[in-house]
C-alpha positions as CSV (number, residue, x, y, z in Angstrom):
1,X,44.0,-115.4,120.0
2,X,44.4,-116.1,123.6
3,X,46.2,-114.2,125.8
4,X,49.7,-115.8,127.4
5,X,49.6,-115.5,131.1
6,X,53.2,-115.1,132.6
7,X,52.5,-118.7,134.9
8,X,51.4,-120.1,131.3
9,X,54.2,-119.7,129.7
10,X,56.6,-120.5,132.2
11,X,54.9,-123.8,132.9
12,X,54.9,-124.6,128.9
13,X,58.7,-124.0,129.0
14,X,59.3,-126.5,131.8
15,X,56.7,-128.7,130.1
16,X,58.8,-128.3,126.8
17,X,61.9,-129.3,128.7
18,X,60.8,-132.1,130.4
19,X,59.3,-133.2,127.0
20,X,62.7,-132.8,125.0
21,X,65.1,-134.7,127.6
22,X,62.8,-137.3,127.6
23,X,63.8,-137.6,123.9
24,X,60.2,-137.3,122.5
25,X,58.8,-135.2,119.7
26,X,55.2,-133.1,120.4
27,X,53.0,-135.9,118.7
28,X,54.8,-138.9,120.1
29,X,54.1,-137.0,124.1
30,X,50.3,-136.0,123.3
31,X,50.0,-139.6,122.5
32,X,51.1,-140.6,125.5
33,X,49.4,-138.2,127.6
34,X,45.9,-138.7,124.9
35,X,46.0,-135.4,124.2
36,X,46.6,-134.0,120.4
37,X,49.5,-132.4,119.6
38,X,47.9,-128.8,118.9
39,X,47.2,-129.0,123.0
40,X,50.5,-130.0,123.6
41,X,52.0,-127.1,121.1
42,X,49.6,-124.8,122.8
43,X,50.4,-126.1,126.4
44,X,54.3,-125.4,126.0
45,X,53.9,-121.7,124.1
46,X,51.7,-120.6,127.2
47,X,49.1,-120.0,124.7
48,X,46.7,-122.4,127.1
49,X,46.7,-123.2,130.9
50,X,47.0,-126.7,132.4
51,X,44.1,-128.8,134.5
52,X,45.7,-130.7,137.5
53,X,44.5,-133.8,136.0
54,X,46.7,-133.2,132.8
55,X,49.5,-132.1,135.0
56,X,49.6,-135.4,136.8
57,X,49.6,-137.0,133.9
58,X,52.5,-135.6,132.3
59,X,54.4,-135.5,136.1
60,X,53.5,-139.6,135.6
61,X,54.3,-140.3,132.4
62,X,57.8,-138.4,132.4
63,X,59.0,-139.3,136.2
64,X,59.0,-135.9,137.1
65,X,57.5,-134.0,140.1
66,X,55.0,-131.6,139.5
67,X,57.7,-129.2,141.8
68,X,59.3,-129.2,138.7
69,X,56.5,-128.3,136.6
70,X,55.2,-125.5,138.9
71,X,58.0,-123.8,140.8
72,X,61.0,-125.1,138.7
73,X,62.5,-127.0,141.0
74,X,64.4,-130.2,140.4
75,X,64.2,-133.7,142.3
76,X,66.8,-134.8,144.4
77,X,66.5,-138.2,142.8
78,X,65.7,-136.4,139.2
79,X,65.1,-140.0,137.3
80,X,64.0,-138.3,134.0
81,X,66.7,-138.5,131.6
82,X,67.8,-142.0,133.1
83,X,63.9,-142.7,132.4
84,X,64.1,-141.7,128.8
85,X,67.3,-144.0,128.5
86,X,65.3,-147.4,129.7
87,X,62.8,-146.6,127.3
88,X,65.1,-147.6,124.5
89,X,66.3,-150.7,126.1
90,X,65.8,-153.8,124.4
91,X,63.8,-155.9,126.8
92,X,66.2,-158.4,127.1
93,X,68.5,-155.1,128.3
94,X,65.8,-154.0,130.5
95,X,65.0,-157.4,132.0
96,X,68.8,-157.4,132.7
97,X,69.3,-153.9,134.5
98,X,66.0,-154.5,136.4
99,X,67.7,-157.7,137.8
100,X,70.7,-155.2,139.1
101,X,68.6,-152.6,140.6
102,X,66.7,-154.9,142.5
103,X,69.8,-156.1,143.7
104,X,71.0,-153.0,144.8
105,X,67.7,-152.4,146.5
106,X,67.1,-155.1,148.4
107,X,71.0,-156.0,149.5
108,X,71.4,-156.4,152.9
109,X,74.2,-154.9,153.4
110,X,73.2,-151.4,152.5
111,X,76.0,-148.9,152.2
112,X,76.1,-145.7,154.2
113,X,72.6,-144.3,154.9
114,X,71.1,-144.9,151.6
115,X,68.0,-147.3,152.6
């Protein structure tokens, strides 16, 4: 058995984390990284390290900055859980909110500094 590095686990915890408030299970995340879900069990006990090729795919796939991966530091802007949310949108939903935040994007009156 390997031994957990410190880093390891503490990266697999934040890993874990992220996973769970995106409201996925271990198999349904290693399929969307394409990784199986004995990596992804070993990734979050610290039990194996991460490449930075697999960390920018999870920091893609889950809206998250690899900040929060690595020094557990959380986005201004955190869009995670918000993320996890559209994901369960009917389109017809999604189609619908998109419509609202591309108004509130592109308005021309923009409120306070916010641009």
């Amino acid at each position: 058995m390997k031994a957990k590095k410190e880093l390891n686990i503490q990266i697999g915890e934040r890993i874990k984390r992220a996973r769970e408030k995106g409201g996925m299970t271990q198999e349904q995340f290693a399929e969307l990284i394409n990784k199986t879900p004995q990596f992804v069990s070993d990734l979050e006990r610290g039990v194996s390290g991460i490449s930075i090729e697999t960390l920018r795919t999870i920091c893609e796939k889950l809206c998250i900055s690899s900040d929060s991966i690595l020094f557990a530091r959380r986005d201004e802007n955190d869009v995670s859980e918000l993320t996890s949310k559209f994901r369960k949108m009917s389109h017809v939903k999604f189609r619908a909110l998109e419509q609202i935040v591309n108004a509130l994007l592109y308005t021309k009156a923009e409120i306070g500094s916010d641009q």
